[in-house]
N, C-alpha and C positions, 0 to 999 in steps of 0.2 A: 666108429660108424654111427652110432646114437648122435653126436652132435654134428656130425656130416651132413645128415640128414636134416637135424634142424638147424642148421646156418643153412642150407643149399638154398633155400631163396633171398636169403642175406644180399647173394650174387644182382639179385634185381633192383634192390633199391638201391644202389647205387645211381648216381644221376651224372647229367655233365657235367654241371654247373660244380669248379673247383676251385674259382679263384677265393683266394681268403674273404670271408664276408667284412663291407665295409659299415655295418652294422651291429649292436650288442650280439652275440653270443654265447653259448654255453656247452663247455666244454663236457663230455659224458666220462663219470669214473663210480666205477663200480663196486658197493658199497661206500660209499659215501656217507661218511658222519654215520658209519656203523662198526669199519675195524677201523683198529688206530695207523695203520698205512698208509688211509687216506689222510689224514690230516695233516700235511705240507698244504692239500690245496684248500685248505679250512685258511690258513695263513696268510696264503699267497692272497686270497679275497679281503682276510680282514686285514691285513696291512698296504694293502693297495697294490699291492705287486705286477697285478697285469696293466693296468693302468699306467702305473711307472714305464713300463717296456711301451709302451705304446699300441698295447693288445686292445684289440675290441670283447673282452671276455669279462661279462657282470656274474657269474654263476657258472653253477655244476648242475647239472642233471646225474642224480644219486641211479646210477643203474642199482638194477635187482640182481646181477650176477651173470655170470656164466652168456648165452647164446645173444640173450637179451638186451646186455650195454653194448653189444658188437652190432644190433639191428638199430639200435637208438645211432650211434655214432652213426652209421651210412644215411640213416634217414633225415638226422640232422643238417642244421647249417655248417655245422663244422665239423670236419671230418677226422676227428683227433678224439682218441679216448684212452680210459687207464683202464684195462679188461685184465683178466684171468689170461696167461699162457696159454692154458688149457684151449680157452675158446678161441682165441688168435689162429691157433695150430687147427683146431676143428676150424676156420674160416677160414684158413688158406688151402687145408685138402678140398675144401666146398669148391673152390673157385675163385673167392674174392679176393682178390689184389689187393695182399696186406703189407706192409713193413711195420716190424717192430723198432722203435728207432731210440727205446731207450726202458732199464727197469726202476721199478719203482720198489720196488722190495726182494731181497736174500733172504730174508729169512720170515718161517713161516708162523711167526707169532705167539699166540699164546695158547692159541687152538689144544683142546685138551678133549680125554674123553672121561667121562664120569660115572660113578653109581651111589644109590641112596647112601648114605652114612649108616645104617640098622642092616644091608644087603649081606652082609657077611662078607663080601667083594674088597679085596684088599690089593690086586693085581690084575693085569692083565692076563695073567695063567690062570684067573678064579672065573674066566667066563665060559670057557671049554663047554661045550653041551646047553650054553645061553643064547639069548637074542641081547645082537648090538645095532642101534639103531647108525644113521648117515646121515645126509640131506637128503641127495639126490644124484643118481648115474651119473657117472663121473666125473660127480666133484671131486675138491681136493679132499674132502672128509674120506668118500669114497677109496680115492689113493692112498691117503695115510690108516687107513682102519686096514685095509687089504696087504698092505705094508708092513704093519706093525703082525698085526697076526703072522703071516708069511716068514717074518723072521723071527718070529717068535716058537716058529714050529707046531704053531695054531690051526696054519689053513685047512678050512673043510672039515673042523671041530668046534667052530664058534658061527651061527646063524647070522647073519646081516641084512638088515631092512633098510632101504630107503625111505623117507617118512616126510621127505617135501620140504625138509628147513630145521631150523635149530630149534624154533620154537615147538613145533610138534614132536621132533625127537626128545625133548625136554618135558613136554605132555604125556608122553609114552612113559619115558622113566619115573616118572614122577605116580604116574598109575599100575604100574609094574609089568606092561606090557616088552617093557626091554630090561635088561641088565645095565645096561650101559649105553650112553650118549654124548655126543659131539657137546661140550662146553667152552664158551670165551666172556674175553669181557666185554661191558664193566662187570655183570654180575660174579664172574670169577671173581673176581679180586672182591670187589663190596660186601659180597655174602658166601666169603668162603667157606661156611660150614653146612651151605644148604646141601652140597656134594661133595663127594668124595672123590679127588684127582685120581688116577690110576697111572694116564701117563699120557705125556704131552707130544702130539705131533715132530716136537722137533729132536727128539729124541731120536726116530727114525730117519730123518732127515735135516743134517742139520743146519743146512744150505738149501734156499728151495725155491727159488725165482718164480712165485708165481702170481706177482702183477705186473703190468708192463706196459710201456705207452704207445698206441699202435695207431698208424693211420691209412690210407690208400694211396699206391703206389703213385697215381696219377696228381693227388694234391703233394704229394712229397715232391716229386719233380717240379710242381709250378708255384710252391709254396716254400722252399728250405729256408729262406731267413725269418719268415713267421715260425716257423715251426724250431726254430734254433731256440726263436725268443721266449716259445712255451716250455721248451727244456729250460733254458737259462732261469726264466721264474721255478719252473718247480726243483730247480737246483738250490736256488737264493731260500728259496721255503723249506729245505729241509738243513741248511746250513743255520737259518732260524731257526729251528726248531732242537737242534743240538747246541748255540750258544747260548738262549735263549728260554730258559727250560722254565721261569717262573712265567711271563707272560706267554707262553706254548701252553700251559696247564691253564691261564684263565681260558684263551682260546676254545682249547677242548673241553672245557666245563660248559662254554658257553655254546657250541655246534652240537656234542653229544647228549645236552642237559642233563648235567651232574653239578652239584659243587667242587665246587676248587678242594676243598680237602679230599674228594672223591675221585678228583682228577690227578691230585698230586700223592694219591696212593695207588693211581692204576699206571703212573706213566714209566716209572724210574726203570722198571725190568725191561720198557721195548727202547732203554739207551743201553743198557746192558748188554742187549741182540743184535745192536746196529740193524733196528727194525728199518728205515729206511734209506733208501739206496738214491745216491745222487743224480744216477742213470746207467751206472755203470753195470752191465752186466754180469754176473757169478757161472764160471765154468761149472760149478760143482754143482749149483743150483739149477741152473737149462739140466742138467743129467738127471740131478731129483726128479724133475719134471718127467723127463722121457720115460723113468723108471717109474714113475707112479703110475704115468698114462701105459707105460704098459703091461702092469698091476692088471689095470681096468679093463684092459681088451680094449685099447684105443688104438694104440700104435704095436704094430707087430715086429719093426723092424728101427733100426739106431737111425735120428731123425736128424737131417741133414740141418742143421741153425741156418745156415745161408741163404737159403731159398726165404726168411721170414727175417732175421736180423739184420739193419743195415745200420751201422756206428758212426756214417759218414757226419752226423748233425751231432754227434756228441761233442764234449769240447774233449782236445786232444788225450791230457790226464786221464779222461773217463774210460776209454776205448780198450779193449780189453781183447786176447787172442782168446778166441773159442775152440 
């Protein structure tokens, strides 16, 4: 209901004007040159990719997450964006005529939660009667902390704050206002001794679809071979980015600003994950999803895919029963 609410004027900026713009471009994905999922479209820019296809697209617009890349995408020129499950699902109870028409990631990364290295905290059973910080109401942090507890036999014995972002939950910790807080990288990996792992998101889930390429139902219909050709690029960029692994790591050195030896110690575990996803959909992932959202008090009830996923622009291979 909380993001219902805030997408529900999403519903207005919608405009008529749908035909593909004959004009540069930028396509809106969220977190951008911040988790390593997005970087296929780090690639697809610095190897010319959209250019090749014959796309009009110079740029990303880095959404900030959640309701926010879903308001940028409508208000845009181009109606095409890489958002959160989570917000797609909160836009399409809003009102807005969405189709999810392809994923970008199964699995949920490197997303960890941590505590000082001196806390005594050596578990997730050592936080019983503590404060664990989140980002923000129903994020994926939010699902996986509500999660993990839950199965752990924890709920309603461990405090949880929402704290607005990683970096303030990391603020918190660090001042001893929490026990424990949402950690990723690069700093994971770089300065792994600043914190202490306790245990990773995906531990709970180990399939977990949640980003995904979405646009409005009305440009899909008047636009499927442009929109074929944006899947095809971000297909060929992550086929890059698994053959391709030494010039993939200059790349991300060069979007995330790190070096190359800092890039090629954070990259090797998200090939390990089969961090991203060609477009192809995970049954077991959209179910993560449903189960965390309804962790949160988002979704009360088993959430129909079909009313949001449509496969018809995947290429045949990719296409997957839900």
């Amino acid at each position: 209901m909380r993001l219902r609410i805030a997408l529900a004027t999403a519903v207005m900026l919608v405009g008529t004007a749908v035909a593909f713009p004959a004009f540069a471009a930028k396509i809106t994905v969220s977190q951008y040159g911040r988790l390593v999922a997005t970087l296929p479209w780090a690639v697809a820019l610095e190897k010319g990719m959209f250019k090749e296809a014959g796309l009009p697209i110079d740029g990303v617009t880095a959404g900030a997450g959640g309701g926010t890349s879903l308001r940028n995408m409508l208000a845009g020129e181009l109606p095409y964006a890489e958002i959160a499950t989570s917000a797609a699902i909160a836009g399409s109870l809003a009102g807005v005529e969405l189709k999810a028409v392809a994923s970008a990631s199964n699995h949920i990364g490197e997303l960890v939660w941590a505590a000082k290295p001196d806390s005594g905290i050596n578990s997730i059973k050592d936080l019983v009667g503590k404060k664990v910080a989140y980002t923000s109401p129903t994020s994926i942090t939010e699902m996986l902390i509500r999660t993990a507890l839950k199965r752990e036999g924890l709920a309603g014995k461990v405090e949880t704050l929402p704290l607005g972002g990683l970096g303030p939950a990391l603020t918190a910790l660090a001042q001893g206002a929490v026990a424990a807080a949402p950690w990723n990288d690069p700093p994971l990996t770089l300065t792994p001794d600043k914190y202490k792992v306790l245990f990773y998101g995906h531990q709970y889930y180990p399939k977990f679809t949640w980003q995904i390429g979405v646009t409005t139902k009305e440009f899909a219909a008047r636009n499927p071979e442009m929109l074929r050709k944006i899947l095809a690029v971000h297909r060929r960029a992550v086929d890059f980015v698994y053959d391709n692994r030494e010039e993939t790591a200059r790349i991300y050195a060069k979007v995330w600003e790190v070096s190359l030896a800092e890039a090629n110690a954070i990259l090797p575990k998200y090939y390990e994950w089969q961090q991203w996803s060609r477009g192809d959909f995970s049954k077991d992932g959209l179910e993560a999803v449903v189960d965390g959202l309804t962790a949160v008090g988002e979704l009360k009830a088993p959430y129909d895919w079909s009313r949001l996923i449509d496969q018809s622009l995947l290429d045949d291979d990719l296409r997957r029963p839900l």
